[in-house]
LUMSE-632774 format. One record per residue (C-alpha): residue number from 1; residue in one letter; x, z, y. Coordinates in Angstrom, 3 decimals. Each point is the difference from the previous one (the first is absolute). Layout:
// LUMSE-632774
+-----+------+----------+----------+----------+
: seq : type :       xx :       zz :       yy :
+-----+------+----------+----------+----------+
: NUM :    A :        X :        Z :        Y :
...
+-----+------+----------+----------+----------+
***
This chain:
// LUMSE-632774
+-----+------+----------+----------+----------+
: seq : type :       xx :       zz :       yy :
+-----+------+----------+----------+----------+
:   1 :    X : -163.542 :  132.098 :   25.882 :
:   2 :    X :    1.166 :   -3.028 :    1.760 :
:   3 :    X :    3.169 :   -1.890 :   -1.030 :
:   4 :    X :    3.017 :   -1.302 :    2.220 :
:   5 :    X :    2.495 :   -1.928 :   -0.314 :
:   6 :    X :    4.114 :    1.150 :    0.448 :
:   7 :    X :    2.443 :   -2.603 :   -0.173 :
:   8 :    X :    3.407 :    1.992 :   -0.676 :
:   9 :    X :    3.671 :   -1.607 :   -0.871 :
:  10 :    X :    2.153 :    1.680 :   -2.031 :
:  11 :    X :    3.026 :   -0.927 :   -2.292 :
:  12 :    X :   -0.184 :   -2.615 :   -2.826 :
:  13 :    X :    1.354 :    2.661 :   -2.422 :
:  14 :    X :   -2.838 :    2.343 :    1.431 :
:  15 :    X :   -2.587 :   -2.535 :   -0.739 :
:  16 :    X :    1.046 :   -0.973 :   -3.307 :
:  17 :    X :    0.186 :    3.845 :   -1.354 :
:  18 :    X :   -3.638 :    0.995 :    1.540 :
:  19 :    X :   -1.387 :   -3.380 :   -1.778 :
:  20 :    X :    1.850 :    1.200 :   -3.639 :
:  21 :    X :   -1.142 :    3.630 :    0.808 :
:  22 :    X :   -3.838 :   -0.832 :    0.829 :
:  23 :    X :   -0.424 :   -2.480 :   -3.117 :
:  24 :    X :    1.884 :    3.020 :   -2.369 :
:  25 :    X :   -2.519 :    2.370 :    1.430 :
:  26 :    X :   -2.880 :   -2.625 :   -0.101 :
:  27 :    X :   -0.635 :    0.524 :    3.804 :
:  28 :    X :    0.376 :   -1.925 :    2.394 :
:  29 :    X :    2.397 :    0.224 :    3.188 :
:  30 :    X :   -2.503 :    0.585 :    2.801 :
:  31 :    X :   -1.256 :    3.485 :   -2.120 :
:  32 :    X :    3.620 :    0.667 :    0.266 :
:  33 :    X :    0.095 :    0.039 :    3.257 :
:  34 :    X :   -3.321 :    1.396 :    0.821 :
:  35 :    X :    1.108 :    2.726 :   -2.416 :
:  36 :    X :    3.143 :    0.474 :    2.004 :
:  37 :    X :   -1.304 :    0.523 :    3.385 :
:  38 :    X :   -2.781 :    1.793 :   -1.400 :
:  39 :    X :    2.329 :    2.621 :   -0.964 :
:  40 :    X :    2.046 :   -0.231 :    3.336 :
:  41 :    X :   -3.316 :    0.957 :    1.715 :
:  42 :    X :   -1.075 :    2.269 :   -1.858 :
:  43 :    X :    3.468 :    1.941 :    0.097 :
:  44 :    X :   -0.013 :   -0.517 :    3.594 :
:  45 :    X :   -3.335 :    1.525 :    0.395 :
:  46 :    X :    0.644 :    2.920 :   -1.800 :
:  47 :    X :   -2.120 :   -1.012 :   -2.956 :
:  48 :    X :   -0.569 :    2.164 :   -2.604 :
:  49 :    X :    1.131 :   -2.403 :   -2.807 :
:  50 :    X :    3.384 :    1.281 :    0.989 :
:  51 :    X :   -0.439 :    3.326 :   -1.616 :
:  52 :    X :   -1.092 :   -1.427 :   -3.042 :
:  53 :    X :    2.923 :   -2.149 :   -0.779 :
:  54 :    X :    2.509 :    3.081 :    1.180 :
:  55 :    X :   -1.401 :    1.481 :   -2.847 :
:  56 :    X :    3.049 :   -0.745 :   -2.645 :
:  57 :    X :   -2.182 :    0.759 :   -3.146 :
:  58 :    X :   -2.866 :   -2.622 :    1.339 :
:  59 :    X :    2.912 :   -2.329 :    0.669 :
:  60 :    X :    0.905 :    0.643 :   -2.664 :
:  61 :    X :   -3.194 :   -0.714 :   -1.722 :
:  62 :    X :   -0.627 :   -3.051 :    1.568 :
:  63 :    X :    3.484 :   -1.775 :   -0.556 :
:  64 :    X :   -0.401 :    0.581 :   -3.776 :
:  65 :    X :   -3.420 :   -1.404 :   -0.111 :
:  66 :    X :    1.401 :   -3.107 :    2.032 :
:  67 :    X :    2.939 :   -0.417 :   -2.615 :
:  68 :    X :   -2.331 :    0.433 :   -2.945 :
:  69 :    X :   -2.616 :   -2.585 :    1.663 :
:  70 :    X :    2.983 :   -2.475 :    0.669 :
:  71 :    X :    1.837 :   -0.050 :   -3.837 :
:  72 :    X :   -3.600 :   -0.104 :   -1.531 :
:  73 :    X :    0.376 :    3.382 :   -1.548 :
:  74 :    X :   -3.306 :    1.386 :    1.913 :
:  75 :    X :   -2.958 :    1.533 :   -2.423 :
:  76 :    X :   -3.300 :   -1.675 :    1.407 :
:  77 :    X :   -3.055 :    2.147 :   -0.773 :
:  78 :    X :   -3.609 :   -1.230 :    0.870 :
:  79 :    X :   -2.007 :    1.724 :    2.832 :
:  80 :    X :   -2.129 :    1.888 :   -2.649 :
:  81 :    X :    3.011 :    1.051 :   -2.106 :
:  82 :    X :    1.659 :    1.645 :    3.604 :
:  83 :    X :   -3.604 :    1.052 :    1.858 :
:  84 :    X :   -2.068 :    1.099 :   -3.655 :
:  85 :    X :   -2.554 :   -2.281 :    1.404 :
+-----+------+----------+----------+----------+
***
């Protein structure tokens, strides 16, 4: 898909805390973004994803794995050890 370029101002304090919140999350700000209207369209669109996050036990699920993946306490497993390949 083609790319374009958006030009947006917002606050100093704004910019500052999505620069410190990409590099902690080793992403960069434009995913951010992309990520955040991604999700504004798909809510406004009646996407399906919806459901799935209403769900409080995959929520659930998924803000665990995020903590455990962020304080390093994550178990990595290779693919044959999860798939039996």
């Amino acid at each position: 898909m083609s790319k374009a370029r958006l030009n947006i101002s917002m606050d100093d304090d704004l910019v500052d805390f999505i620069k410190i919140y990409a590099r902690e999350n080793r992403t960069t700000a434009a995913e951010i973004f992309t990520q955040f209207i991604l999700s504004l369209k798909r809510r406004s669109q009646g996407d399906p994803m919806d459901i799935i996050f209403a769900n409080p036990d995959f929520l659930q699920a998924l803000m665990d794995t995020q903590a455990r993946l962020k304080n390093g306490t994550a178990q990595w497993h290779s693919f044959d050890e999860v798939f039996g390949a």
